[in-house]
C-alpha positions in Angstrom: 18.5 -35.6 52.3 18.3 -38.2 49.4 19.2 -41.4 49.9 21.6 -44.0 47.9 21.1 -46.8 46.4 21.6 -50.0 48.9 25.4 -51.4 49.1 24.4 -54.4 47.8 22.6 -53.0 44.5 25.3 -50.5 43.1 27.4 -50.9 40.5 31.0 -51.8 41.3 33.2 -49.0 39.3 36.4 -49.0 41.0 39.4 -48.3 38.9 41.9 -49.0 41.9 42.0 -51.7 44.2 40.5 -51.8 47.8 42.4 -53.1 50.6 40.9 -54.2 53.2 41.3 -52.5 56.9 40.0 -51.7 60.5 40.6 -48.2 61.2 38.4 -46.5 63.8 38.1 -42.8 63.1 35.9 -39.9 63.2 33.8 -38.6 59.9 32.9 -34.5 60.3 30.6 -32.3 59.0 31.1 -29.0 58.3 27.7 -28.1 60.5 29.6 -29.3 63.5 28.3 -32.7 63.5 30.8 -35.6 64.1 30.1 -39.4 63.3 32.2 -41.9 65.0 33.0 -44.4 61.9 35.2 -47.5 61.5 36.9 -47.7 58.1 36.4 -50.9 56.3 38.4 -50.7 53.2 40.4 -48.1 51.6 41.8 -47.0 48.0 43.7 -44.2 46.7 40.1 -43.1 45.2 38.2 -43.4 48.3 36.8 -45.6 51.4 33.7 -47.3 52.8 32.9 -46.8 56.4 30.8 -48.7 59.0 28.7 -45.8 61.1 27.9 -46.4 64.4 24.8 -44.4 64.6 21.8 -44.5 62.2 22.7 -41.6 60.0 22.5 -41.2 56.1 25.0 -39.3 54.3 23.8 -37.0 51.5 25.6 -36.4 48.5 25.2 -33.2 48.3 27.6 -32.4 51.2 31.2 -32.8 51.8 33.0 -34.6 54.7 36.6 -34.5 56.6 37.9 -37.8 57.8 40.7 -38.8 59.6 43.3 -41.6 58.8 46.0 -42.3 60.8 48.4 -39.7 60.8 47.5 -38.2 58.0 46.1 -34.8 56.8 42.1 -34.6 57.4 41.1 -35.4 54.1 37.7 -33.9 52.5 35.1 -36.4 51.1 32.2 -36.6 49.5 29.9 -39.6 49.6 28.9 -41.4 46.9 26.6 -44.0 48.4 25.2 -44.7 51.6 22.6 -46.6 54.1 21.7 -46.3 57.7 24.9 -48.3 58.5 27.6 -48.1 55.6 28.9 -45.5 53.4 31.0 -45.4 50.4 33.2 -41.9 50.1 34.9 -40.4 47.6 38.3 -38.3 48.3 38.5 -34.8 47.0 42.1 -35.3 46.7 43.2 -39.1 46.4 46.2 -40.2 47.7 49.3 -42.2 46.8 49.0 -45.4 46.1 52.4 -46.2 48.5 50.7 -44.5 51.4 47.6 -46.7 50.9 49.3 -49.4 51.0 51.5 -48.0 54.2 48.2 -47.1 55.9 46.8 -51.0 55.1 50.2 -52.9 56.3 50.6 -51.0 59.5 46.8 -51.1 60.5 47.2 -55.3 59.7 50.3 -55.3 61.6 48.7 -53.7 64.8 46.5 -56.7 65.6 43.1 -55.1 64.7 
């Protein structure tokens, strides 16, 4: 499994704005394996996650998340540590949902 540069050392190359959120979720793997996450910011493009367990992602992989009431949506992860993990949708969404997703999650009290 290779591992990703630190969070702190990448290269910021957003091209759409993050906004940031508490969402507690679950990130799967299509081996079975499921990783309790909280999502810490989120984008049309993609999201970072805090992981509760010592786990890095590999990039070679893909991933199904969980956000709100929303379709599972398919990932792939495009940086990660033992803690935090940037993903990458296959399919981005709408910007209006993103922002939907962000007001009702800061409306519901974290």
């Amino acid at each position: 499994m290779a591992e990703f540069a630190n969070a702190e050392k990448r290269t910021e190359k957003r091209r759409t704005s993050r906004r940031v959120v508490k969402i507690e979720t679950q990130l799967s793997h299509a081996s079975g394996s499921k990783f309790p996450v909280t999502i810490t910011d989120l984008s049309e493009e993609g999201c970072a996650v805090s992981l509760e367990s010592d786990v890095i992602l590999s990039e070679t992989d893909f991933y199904c998340i969980k956000i709100g009431g929303f379709e599972t949506q398919a990932t792939k992860a495009i940086w990660s540590d033992q803690k935090n993990a940037g993903l990458k949708f296959v399919s981005p969404f709408a910007s209006y949902v993103i922002d939907h997703i962000a007001k009702s999650t800061s409306s519901s009290g974290e």
